[in-house]
C-alpha positions as CSV (number, residue, x, y, z in Angstrom):
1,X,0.0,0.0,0.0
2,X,1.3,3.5,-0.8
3,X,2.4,6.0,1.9
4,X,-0.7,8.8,0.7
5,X,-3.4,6.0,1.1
6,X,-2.3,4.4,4.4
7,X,-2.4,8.1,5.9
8,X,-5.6,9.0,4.4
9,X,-7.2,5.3,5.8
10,X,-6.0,6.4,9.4
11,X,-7.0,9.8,9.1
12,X,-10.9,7.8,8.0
13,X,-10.2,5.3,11.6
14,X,-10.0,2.6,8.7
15,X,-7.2,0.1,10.8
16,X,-5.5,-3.0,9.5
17,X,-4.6,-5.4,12.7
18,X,-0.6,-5.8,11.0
19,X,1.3,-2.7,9.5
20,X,4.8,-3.9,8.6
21,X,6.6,-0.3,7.4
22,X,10.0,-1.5,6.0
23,X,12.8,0.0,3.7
24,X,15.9,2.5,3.9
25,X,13.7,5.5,4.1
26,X,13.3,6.1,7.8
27,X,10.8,9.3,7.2
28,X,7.8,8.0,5.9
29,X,7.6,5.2,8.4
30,X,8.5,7.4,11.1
31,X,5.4,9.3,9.8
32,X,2.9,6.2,9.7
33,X,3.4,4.7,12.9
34,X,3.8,8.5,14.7
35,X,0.5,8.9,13.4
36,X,-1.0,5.4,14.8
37,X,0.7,6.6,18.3
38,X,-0.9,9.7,18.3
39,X,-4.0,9.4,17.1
40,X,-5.7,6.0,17.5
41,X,-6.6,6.3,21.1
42,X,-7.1,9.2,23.2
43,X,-4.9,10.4,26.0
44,X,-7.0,8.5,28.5
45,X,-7.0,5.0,27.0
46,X,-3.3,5.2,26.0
47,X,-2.2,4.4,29.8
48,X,-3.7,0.2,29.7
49,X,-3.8,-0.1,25.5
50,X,-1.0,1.7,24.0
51,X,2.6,-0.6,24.0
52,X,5.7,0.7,22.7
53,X,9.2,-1.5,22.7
54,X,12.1,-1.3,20.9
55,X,13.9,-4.4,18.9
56,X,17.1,-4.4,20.9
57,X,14.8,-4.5,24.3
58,X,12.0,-7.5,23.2
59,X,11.5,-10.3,21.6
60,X,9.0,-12.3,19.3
61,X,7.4,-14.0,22.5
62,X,7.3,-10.8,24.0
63,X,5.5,-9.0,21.2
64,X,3.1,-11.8,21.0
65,X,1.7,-11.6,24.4
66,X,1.3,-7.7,23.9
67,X,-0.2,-8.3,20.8
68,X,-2.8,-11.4,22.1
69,X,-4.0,-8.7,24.9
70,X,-7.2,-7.3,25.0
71,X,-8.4,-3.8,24.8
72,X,-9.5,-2.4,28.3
73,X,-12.3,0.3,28.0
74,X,-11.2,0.9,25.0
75,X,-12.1,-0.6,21.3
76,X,-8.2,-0.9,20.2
77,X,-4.9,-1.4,21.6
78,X,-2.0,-0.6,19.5
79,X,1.9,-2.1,19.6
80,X,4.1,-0.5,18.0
81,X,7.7,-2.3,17.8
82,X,10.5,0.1,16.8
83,X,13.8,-0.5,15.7
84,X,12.6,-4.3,14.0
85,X,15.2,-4.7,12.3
86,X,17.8,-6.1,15.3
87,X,15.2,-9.0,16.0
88,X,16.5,-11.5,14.4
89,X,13.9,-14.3,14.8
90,X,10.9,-12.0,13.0
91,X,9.9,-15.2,11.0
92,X,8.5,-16.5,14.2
93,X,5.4,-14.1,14.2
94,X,3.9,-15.6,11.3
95,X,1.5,-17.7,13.5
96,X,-0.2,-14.9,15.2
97,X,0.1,-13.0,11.5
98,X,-2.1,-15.7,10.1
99,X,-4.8,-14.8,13.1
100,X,-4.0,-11.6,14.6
101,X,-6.5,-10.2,16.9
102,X,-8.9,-7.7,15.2
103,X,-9.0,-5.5,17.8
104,X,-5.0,-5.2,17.8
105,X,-2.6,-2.6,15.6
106,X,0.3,-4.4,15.7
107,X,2.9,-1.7,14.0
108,X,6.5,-3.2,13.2
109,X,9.2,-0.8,12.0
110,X,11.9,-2.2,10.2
111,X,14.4,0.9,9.4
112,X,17.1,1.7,7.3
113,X,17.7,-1.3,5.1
114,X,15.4,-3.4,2.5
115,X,13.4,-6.1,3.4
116,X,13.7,-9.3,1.4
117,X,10.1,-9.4,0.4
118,X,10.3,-13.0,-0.9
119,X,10.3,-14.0,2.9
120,X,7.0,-15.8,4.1
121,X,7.1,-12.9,7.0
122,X,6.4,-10.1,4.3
123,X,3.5,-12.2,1.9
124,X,1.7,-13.0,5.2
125,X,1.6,-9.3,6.2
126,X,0.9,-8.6,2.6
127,X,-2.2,-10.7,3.0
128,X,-3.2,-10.2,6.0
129,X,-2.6,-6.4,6.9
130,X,-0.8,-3.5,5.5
131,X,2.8,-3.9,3.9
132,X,4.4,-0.9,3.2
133,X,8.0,-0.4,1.3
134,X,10.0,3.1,2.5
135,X,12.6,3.7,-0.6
136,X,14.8,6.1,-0.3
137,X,14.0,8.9,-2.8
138,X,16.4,9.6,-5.0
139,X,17.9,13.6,-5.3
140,X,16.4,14.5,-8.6
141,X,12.8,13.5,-7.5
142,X,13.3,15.9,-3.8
143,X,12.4,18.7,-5.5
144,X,9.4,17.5,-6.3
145,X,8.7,16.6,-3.3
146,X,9.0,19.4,-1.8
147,X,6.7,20.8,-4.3
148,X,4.1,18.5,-3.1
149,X,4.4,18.4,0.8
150,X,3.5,22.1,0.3
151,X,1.3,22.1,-1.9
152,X,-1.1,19.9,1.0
153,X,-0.8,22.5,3.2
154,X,-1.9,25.6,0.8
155,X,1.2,26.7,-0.3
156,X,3.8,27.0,-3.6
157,X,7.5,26.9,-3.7
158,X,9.6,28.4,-7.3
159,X,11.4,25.8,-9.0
160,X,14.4,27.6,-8.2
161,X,13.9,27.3,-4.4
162,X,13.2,24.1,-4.2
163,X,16.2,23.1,-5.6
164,X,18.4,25.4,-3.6
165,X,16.7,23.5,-0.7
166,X,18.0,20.1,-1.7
167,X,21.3,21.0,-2.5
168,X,21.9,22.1,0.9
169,X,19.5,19.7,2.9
170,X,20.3,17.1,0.4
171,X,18.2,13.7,0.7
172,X,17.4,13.8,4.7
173,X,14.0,13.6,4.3
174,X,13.5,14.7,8.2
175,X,16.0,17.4,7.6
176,X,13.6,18.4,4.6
177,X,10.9,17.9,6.0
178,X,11.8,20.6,9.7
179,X,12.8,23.3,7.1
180,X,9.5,23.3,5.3
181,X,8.0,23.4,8.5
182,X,9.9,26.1,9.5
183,X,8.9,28.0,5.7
184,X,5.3,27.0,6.8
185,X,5.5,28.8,10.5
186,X,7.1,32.1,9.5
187,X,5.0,32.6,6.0
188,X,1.5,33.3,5.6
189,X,-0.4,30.0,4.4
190,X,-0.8,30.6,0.4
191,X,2.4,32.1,0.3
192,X,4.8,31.4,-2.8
193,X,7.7,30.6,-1.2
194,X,11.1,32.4,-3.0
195,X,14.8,31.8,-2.9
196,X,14.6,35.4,-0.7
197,X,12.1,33.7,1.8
198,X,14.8,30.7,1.9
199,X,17.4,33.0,2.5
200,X,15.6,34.9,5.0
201,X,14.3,32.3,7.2
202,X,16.1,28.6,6.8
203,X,19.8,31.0,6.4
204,X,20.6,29.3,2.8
205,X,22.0,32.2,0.8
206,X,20.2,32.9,-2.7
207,X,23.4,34.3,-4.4
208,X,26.1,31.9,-2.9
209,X,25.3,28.3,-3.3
210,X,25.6,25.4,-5.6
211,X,23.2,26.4,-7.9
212,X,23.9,29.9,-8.6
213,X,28.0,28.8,-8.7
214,X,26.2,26.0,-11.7
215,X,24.3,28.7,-13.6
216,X,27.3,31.0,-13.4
217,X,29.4,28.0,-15.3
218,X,26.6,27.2,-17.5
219,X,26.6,31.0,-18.8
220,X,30.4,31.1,-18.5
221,X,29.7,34.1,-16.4
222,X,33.3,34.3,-15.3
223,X,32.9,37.3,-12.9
224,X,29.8,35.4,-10.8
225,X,31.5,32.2,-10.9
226,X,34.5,33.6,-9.3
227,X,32.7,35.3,-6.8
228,X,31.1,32.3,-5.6
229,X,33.9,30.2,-5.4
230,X,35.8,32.5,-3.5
231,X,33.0,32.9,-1.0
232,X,32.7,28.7,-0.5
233,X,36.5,28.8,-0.6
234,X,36.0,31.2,2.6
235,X,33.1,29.2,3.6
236,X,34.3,25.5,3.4
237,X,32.5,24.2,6.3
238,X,29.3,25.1,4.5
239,X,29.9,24.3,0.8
240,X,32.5,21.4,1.1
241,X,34.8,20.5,-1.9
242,X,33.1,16.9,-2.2
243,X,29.5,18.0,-2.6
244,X,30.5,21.0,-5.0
245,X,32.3,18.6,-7.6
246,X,29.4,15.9,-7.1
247,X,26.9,18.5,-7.9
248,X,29.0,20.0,-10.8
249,X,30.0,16.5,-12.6
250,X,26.2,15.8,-12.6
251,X,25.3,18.9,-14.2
252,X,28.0,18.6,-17.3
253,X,27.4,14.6,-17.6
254,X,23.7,15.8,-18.7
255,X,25.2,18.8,-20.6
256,X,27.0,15.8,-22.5
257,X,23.8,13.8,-22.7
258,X,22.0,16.9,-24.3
259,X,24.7,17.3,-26.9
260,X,23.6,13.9,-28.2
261,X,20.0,14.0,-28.2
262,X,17.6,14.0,-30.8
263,X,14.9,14.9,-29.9
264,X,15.8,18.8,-27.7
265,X,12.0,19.9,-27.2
266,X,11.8,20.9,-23.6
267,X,9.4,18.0,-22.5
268,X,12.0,15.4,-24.2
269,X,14.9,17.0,-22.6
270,X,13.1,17.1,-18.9
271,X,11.9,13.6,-19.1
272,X,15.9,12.1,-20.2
273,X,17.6,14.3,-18.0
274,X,15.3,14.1,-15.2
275,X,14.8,17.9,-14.6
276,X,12.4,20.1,-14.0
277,X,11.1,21.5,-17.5
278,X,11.9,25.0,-15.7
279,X,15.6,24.8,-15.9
280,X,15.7,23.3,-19.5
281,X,17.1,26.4,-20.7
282,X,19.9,26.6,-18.4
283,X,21.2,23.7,-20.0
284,X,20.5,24.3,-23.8
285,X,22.7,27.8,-23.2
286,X,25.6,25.8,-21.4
287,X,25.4,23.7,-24.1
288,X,26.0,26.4,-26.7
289,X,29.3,27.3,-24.5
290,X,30.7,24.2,-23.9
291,X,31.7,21.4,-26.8
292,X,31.0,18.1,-26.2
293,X,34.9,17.5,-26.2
294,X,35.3,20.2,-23.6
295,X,32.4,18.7,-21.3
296,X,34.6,15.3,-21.9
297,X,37.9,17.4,-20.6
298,X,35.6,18.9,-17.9
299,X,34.4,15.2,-16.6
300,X,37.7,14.7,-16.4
301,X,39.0,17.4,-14.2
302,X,36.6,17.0,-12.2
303,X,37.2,13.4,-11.5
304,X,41.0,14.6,-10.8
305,X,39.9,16.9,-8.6
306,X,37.7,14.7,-6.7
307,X,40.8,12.4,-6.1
308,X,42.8,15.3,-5.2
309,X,40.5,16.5,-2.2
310,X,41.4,12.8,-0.9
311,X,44.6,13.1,-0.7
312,X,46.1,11.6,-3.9
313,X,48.5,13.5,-6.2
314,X,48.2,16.3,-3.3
315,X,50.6,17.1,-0.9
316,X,49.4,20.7,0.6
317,X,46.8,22.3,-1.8
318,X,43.6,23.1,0.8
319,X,40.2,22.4,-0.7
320,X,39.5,26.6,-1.1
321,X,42.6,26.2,-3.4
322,X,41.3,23.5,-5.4
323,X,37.5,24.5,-5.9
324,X,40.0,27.7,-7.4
325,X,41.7,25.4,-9.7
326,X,38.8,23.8,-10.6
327,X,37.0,26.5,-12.1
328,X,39.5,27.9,-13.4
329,X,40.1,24.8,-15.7
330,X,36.0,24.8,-16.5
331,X,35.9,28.2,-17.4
332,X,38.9,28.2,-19.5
């Protein structure tokens, strides 16, 4: 079952006696079962029916007999086992999976790693309850994401901002998810929110950051770029060497990539290189400055210059002097 529908069957009181929430993605089942322990029962019937135990503290007899109890005064109980994933022996619920009590929300959280869903475990919660699957969401879709979680609560974000929020927040959905909150507190609901409002109330600076530095290259805006290099170089705590080249070589591999396409329209070229349809011009004007063989020599430095910040082929050059070097060589 899909995160959206789970959330909106609670939201209904529509329970499932099993909710295995399993996968690398911590936030979402953090969100599912925080929901069940807030909201199934109310403050008074929490005391005698709500049970909460970690993996590392219980076991699968243990989680059994909390699971066979009945409700007292109360129409549900609900268990909630966090941190699954360090019980080794989870196979041995399947008995009480194949007749769990009805009146019994039996919440396993299995964090930060896959589940093999051919395991009997998994098809028996599949059948007879809710299975969910947390993947980690990958950087290009965050955005998005973003775009969406504010879109629930009655407000907008520019293209623009939302990707200068995951190139500093990056893929922490939790990390994400507090500075949209934060937007949401300090802004009027309905509010657009701007690269000036992220500036202003998260501390992410609208004219010095990944972003701007990649539109500066793309333009071959020499001046800018320089500007912004010597203010992460000053700044390296905040803008380190090894996210600015990881950033950078993904922006000129799919410079490369749009050199070779046949098909430019501005649909085609979002959809391949899995961008917003907003920023398609940024990359058909870095295009027109940069040859595919100079992208190739690009990707190149900027693999040297990876292995540099590491150590090798480097005896003293600091990380401000090599994001130097390194646009130096992009730009000329």
């Amino acid at each position: 079952m899909k995160f959206d529908q789970i959330i909106t069957d609670l939201k209904k009181k529509i329970y499932h006696s099993l909710y295995l929430l399993a996968g690398e993605e911590a936030f979402f089942i953090d969100e599912i079962s925080n929901f069940i322990e807030t909201n199934v029962l109310d403050e008074g019937e929490k005391e005698f029916n709500q049970t909460i135990v970690y993996g590392k503290d219980t076991d699968v007899a243990s989680i059994i007999g909390y699971a066979k109890r009945f409700p007292m005064m109360a129409n549900y109980q609900v268990v909630i086992v966090k941190e699954a994933q360090s019980i080794k022996n989870l196979g041995e619920l399947i008995p009480y999976i194949e007749q769990p009590l009805k009146s019994t929300l039996l919440v396993i959280c299995y964090k930060y790693k896959k589940i093999d869903k051919r395991k009997a475990l998994v098809k028996k919660v599949d059948k007879h309850g809710v299975f969910f699957e947390s993947n980690k969401l990958y950087e290009n879709k965050i955005p998005e994401w973003i775009s969406q979680q504010l879109i629930k609560n009655n407000y907008t974000i520019q293209p623009k901002a939302a990707v200068i929020l995951t190139e500093f927040l990056g893929t922490d959905l939790s990390k994400v998810s507090n500075e949209i909150n934060k937007l949401m507190i300090n802004l009027p609901t309905g509010s657009e929110i701007t690269p000036d409002h992220i500036e202003d109330n998260i501390g992410i600076s609208k004219d010095f950051n990944v972003f701007e530095l990649q539109g500066a290259l793309g333009k071959k805006d020499i001046y800018k770029a320089n500007q912004i290099i010597n203010y992460f170089a000053s700044n390296q705590k905040d803008n380190p060497l090894v996210k600015v080249i990881g950033i950078l070589f993904s922006f000129f591999s799919k410079i490369l990539i749009y050199h070779y396409l046949r098909d430019k329209s501005r649909n085609s070229v979002a959809s391949v290189l899995s961008i917003n349809p907003f920023f398609v011009q940024d990359y058909q004007v870095a295009a027109r400055n940069y040859s595919a063989g100079k992208l190739a020599c690009i990707i190149s430095s900027l693999k040297e210059y990876d292995l540099k910040s590491k150590g090798v082929n480097n005896a003293s050059a600091t990380d401000g002097e090599l994001m130097k070097e390194l646009v130096f060589k992009i730009l000329h």
